[in-house]
C-alpha positions in Angstrom: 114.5 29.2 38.6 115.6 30.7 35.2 116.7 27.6 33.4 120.1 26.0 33.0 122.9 28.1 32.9 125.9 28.4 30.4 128.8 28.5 31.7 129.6 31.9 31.6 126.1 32.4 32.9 126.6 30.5 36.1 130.7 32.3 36.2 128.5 36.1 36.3 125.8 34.2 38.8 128.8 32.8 41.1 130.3 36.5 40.9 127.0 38.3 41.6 126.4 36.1 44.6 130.2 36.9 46.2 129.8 40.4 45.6 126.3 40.4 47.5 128.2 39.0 50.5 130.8 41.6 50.4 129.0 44.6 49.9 126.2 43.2 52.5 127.4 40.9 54.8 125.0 38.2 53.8 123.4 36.1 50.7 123.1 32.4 49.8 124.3 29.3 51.5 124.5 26.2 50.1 122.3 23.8 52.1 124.0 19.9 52.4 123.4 16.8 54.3 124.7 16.9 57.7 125.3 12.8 57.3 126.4 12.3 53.7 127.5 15.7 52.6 124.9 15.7 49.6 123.7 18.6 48.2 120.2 19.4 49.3 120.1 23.1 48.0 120.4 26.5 48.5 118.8 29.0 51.2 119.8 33.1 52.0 118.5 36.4 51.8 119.8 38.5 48.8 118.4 42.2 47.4 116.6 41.9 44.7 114.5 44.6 42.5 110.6 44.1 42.9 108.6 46.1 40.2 111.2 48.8 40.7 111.3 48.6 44.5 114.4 47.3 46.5 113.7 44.5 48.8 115.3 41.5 50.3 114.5 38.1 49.0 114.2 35.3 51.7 115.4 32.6 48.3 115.6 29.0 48.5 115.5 25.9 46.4 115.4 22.4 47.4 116.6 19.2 45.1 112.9 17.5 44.0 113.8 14.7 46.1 114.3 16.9 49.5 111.0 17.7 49.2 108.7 17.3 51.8 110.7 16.5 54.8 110.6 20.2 56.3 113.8 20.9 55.2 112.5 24.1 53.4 110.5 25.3 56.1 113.3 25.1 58.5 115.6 27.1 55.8 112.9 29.7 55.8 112.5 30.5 59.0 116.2 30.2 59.7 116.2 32.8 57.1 113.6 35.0 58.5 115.2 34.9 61.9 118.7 35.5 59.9 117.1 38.3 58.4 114.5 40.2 61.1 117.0 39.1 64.1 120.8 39.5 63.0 120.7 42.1 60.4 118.0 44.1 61.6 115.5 43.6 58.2 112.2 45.2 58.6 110.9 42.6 56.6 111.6 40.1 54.1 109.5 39.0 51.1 109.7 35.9 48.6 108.4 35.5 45.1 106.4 31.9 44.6 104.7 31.0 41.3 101.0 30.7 42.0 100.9 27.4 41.2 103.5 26.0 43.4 101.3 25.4 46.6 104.1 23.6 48.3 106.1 26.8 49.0 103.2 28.6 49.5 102.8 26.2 52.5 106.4 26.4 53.5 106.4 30.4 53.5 103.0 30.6 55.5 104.7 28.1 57.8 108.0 31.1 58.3 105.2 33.3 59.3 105.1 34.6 55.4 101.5 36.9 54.4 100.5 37.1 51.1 100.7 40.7 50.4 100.1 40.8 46.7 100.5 40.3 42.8 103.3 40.9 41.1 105.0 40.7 37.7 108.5 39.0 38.2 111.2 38.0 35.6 108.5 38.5 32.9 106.3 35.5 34.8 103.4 36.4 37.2 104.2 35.6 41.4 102.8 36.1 44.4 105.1 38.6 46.9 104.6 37.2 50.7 106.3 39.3 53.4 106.9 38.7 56.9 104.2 40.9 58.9 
């Protein structure tokens, strides 16, 4: 998910996100334990560029230890719904690394198609898009 950030990195990434919100009216949540307040991870919809297309980027991340519980799938399709419902999206697409079969699973299960190859922060992925 590019890394670990400097600070200044994560000062620009923190900026970039607000500004998304303001000049669209949505981005990325922070997803937390409804009990114990614990950061789980993070979930939205932000535009990103796609091999010089604009799109809208269905992103989340879970903490490692979050995994598995259908705690992503649920943020996806919230997302999708978000996204195809409230804002009025013709479609959304994420970007999975070909080897990471547990998203693939979660983004098939938020009604996610593979639609094709693509060349993504100089690392091959796989776009799906809601049909």
């Amino acid at each position: 998910m590019g890394g670990v950030r400097t600070s200044a990195e994560t000062d620009a990434y923190l900026e970039r996100n607000l500004e998304h919100w303001v000049e669209h009216g949505f981005g990325i949540w922070v997803l937390r334990d409804p009990d114990s307040g614990a950061l789980i991870g993070r979930a939205g919809l932000r535009h990103i560029l796609v091999e010089h297309t604009e799109e809208v980027e269905l992103a989340y991340a879970l903490l490692p230890r979050f995994w598995g519980r259908g705690l992503g799938t649920t943020a996806a399709r919230a997302c999708v719904t978000i996204g195809r419902e409230w804002v009025g999206l013709p479609s959304v697409v994420a970007l999975v690394a070909p080897d990471h079969a547990g998203s693939r699973r979660v983004l098939a299960k938020a009604a996610l198609v593979r639609e094709r190859d693509v060349h993504h922060m100089s690392r091959p992925h796989l776009l799906y898009r809601t049909d």
